[in-house]
C-alpha positions as CSV (number, residue, x, y, z in Angstrom):
1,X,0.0,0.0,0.0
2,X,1.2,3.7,-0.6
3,X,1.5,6.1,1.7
4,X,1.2,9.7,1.5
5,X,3.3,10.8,3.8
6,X,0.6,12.8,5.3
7,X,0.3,15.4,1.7
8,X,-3.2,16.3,0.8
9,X,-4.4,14.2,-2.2
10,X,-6.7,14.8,-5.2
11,X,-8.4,12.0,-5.0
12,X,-10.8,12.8,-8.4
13,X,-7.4,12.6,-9.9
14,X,-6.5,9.3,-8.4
15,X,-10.1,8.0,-9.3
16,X,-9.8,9.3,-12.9
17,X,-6.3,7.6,-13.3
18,X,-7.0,3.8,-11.4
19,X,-10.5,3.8,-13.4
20,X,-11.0,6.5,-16.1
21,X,-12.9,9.4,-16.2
22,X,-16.6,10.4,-15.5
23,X,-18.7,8.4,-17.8
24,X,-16.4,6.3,-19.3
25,X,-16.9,2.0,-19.5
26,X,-14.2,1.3,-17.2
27,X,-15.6,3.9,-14.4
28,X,-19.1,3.3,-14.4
29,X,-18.0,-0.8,-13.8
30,X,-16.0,0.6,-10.5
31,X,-19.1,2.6,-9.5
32,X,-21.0,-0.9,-9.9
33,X,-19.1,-3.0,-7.9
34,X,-18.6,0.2,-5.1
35,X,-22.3,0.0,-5.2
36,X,-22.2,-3.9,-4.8
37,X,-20.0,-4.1,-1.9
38,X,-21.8,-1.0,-0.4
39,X,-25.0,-3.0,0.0
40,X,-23.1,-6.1,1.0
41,X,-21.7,-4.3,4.1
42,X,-24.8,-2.0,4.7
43,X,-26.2,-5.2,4.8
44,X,-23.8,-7.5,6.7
45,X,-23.6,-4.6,9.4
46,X,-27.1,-4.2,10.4
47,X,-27.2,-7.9,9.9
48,X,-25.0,-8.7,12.8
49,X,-26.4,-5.2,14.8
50,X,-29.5,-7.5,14.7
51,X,-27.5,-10.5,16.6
52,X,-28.7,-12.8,13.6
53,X,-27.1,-15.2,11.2
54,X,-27.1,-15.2,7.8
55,X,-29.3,-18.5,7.9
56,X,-31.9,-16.8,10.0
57,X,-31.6,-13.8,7.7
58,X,-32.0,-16.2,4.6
59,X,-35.1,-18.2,6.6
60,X,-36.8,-14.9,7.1
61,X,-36.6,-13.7,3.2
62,X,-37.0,-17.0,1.7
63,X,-33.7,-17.6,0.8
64,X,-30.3,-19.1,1.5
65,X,-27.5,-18.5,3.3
66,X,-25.1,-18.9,0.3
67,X,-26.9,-16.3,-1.2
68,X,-26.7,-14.3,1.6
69,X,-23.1,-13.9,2.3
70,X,-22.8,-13.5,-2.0
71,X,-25.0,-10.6,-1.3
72,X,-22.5,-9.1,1.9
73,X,-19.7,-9.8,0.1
74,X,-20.7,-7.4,-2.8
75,X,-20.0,-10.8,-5.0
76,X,-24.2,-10.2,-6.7
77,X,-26.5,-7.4,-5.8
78,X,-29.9,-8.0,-5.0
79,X,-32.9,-6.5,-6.7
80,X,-35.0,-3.7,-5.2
81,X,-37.9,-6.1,-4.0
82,X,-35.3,-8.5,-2.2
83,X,-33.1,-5.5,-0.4
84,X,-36.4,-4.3,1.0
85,X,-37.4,-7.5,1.9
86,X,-34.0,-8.0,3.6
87,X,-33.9,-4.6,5.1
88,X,-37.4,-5.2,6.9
89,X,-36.3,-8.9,7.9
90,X,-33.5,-6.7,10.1
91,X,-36.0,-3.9,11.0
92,X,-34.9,-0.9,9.2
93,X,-36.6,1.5,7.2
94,X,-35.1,2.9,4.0
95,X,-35.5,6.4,2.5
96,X,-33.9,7.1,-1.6
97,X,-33.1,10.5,-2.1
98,X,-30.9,12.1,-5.4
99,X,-28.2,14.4,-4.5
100,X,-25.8,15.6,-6.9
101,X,-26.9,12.9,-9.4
102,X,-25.3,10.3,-6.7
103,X,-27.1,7.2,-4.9
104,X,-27.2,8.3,-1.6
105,X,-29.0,5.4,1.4
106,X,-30.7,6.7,4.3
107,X,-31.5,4.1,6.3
108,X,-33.1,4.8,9.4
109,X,-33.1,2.4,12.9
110,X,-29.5,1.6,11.6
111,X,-26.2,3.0,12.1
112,X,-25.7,4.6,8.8
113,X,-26.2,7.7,6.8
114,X,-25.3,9.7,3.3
115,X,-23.3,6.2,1.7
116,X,-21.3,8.3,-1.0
117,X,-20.4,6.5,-3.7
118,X,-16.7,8.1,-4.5
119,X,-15.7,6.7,-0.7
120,X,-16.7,3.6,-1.7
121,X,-14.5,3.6,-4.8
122,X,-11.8,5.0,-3.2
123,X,-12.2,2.0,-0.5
124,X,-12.1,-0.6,-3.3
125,X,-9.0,1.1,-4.7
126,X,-7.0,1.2,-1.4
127,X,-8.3,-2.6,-1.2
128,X,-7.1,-3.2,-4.1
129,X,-3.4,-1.6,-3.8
130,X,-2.7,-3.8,-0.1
């Protein structure tokens, strides 16, 4: 991993140069799988705030566990009806709002707020540099 050395960094640049610019192919794939492993820990986390497995999870949306922990692993996404479905299985309430042309999650009876999607890229690029 790189290190700084404590400078401040423009980290549009950084994104721009590990994934392309704004609107290209290869950025809007980076924003994907930020968005994948966004809702895998969004989910994971209120999963174990609940004290629940993933099997009791799965039992409660009529699933499975295997597709769980693909889902909190950001390895597939699940659709709209099943992140409700697994949301109110953990009881939290979700809100969608646009800011800035960006996904932004507020969901409420859980610990988080304003998801950003450039954190999460920038998280999946300092994953990906260890």
């Amino acid at each position: 991993m790189q290190i700084n050395n404590h400078q401040i960094v423009d980290y549009d640049a950084v994104l721009d140069a590990k994934f392309g610019a704004e609107g290209t192919p290869e950025r809007a794939e980076a924003e994907e799988k930020a968005y994948a492993f966004y809702t895998g820990q969004i989910i994971e986390d209120a999963r174990k705030k609940a004290k629940i497995t993933q099997a009791e999870l799965a039992r409660r949306i009529g699933s499975d566990r295997s597709y769980i922990s693909r889902v909190e692993s950001g390895q597939t996404e699940p659709k709209v009806s099943t992140f409700y479905r697994i949301m109110n299985a953990l009881g939290c309430r979700i809100e969608f709002s646009c800011l800035y042309k960006k996904r932004i999650f507020f969901i409420h009876n859980c610990e988080y707020r304003n998801i950003i999607l450039k954190i999460g890229i920038i998280f999946l690029f300092l994953l990906h540099d260890k």
